[in-house]
N, C-alpha and C positions, 0 to 999 in steps of 0.2 A: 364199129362206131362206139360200143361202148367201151372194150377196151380202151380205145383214145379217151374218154372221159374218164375213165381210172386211172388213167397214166398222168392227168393234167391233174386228178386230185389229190394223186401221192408227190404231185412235183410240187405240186404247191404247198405240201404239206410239210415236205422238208423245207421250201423255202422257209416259209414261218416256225420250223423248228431253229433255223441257221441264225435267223435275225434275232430271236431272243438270245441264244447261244452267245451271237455279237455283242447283243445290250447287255447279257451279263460278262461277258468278259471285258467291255470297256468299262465295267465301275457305275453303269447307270443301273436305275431300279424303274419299279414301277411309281416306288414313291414319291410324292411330288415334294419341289422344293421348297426351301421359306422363300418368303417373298418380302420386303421391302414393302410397309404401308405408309409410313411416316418417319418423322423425327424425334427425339426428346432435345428440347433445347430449351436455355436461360434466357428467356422475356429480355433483360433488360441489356443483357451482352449482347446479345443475337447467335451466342455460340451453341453448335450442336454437340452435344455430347453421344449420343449413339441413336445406329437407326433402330424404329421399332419395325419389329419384323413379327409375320405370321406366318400360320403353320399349312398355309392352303389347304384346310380343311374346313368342312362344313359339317357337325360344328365344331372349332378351332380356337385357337389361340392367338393371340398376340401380343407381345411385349417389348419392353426397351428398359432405358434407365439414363433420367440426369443425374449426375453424381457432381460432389466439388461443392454442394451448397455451405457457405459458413454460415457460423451464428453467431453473433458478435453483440458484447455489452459492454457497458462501463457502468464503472459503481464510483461515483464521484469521492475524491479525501474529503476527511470532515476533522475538524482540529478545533477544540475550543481547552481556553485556558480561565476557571476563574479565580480571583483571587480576595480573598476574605474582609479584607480592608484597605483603607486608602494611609493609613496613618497608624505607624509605630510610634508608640508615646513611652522613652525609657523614663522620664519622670523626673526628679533631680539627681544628679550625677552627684556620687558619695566619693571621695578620694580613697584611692586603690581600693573599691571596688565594683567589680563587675553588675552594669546592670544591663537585663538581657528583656527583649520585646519580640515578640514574633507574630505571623500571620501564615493562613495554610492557603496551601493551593492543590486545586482539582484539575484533573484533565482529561479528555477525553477525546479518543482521536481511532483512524482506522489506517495507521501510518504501518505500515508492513515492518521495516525497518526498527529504526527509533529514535525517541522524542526526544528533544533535549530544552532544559530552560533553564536560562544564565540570568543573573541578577548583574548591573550593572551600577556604580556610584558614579551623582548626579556631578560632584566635587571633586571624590577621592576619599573622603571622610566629613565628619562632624564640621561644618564649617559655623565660626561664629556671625550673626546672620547683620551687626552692625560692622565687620570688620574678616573680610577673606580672605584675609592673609596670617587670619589664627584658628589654627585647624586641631581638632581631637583624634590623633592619630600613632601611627608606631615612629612617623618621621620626625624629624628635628629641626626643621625648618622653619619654624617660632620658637624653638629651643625646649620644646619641652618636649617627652616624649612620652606618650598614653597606649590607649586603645581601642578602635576601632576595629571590629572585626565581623565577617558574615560566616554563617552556618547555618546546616540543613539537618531535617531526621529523617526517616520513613516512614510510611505509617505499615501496621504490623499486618495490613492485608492490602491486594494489592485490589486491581479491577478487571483483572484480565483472566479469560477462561483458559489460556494459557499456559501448562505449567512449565514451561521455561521462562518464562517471563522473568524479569531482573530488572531492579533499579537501584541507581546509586546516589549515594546523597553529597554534602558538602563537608569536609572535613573544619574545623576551624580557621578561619583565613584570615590576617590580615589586611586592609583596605588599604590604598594608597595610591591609587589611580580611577578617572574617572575613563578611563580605554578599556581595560581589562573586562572582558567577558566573564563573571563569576559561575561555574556549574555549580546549579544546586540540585538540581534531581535530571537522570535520563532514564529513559526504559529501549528497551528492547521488542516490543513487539506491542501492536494493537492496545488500545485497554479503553471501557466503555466509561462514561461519565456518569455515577451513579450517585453525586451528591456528598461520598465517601472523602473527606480529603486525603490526598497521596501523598504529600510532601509539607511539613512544617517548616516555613523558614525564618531562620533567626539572627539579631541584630544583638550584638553585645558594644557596651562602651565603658573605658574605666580612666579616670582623668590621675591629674596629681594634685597634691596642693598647691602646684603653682597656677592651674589649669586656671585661666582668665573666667572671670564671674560674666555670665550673660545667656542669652539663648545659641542654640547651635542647631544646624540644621542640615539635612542632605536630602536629595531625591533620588529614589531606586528605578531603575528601568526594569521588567521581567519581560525578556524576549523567549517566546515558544518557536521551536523549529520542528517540523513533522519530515522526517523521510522516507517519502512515497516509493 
């Protein structure tokens, strides 16, 4: 009898040696596995990005991860252009010679690119303000032939933290169309408004002695363009 019960203990014994032998040669352990507790996902999509999983342990862990979230702004353009007065006053017009009137302009802008501001004539040139069909200009179209002309300067610092920054100014131009886009200053990058003028812009006129006696007059358009 008891040998029977020694023989049922060794046989069992192997069996329970045979079964682990089993579990470890099919890749299982004793350790337990993670398990699946929840989700991470995006509220307003409904989309799941990964499951969170724990370590079936006590005490344990558990983790996941939504990943993909953007952050997203915008910083609105800002463009302002001012300009120093309403009215160049050349005064009385001297025969062959030049008299020059000017006014500055400021700008300020957050235009990535760059600025550009074109002066435009109202006429074309000097027009006499009883009679428009006698112009102060380079043309001959009343027979005489003067001068009317736009230009620009820089000013010797600019407003930009920028050091590539660059601006150009207006060479001396004759007037003779009220179409013509005139440049008179552009820049290249950014630049703050700090009260500094950037750009001087200037109005020259020079008649002859035949130039007809009266007042004369034109209207300048200054168009700003920012590119964002």
């Amino acid at each position: 009898m008891i040998k029977t019960k020694i023989k049922k203990a060794l046989a069992l014994s192997w069996i329970i040696a045979i079964s682990a032998t089993s579990l470890i040669s099919s890749g299982l352990s004793t350790t337990y596995a993670a398990t699946q507790i929840g989700t991470g996902s995006i509220t307003d999509s409904g989309s799941s990005s990964t499951a969170i999983m724990w370590d079936d342990l006590f005490p344990g862990t558990a983790s996941g991860e939504v990943s993909g979230i953007i952050v997203k702004a915008r910083v609105l353009p800002t463009l302002t252009m001012e300009v120093s007065t309403g009215t160049i006053d050349l005064g009385n017009l001297v025969a062959n010679v030049a008299s020059t009137g000017s006014l500055f302009i400021e700008i300020g802008t957050n235009a990535k690119s760059w600025v550009t501001v074109t002066a435009r004539s109202g006429s074309g040139w000097l027009t006499k303000t009883d009679d428009s069909s006698i112009k102060i200009n380079s043309g001959t179209l009343d027979w005489v032939s003067e001068s009317y002309k736009f230009f620009s300067t820089l000013n010797d610092t600019d407003d930009s933290s920028d050091p590539s920054f660059t601006g150009s100014k207006l060479i001396p131009t004759e007037v003779n169309s009220n179409i013509i886009e005139n440049t008179v200053y552009t820049t290249n990058k950014p630049e703050s408004k700090t009260g500094i003028d950037d750009v001087t812009f200037s109005v020259s006129a020079e008649t002859t002695a035949e130039t007809p006696a009266w007042n004369y007059q034109d209207t300048i358009t200054f168009t700003v363009t920012g590119n964002f």
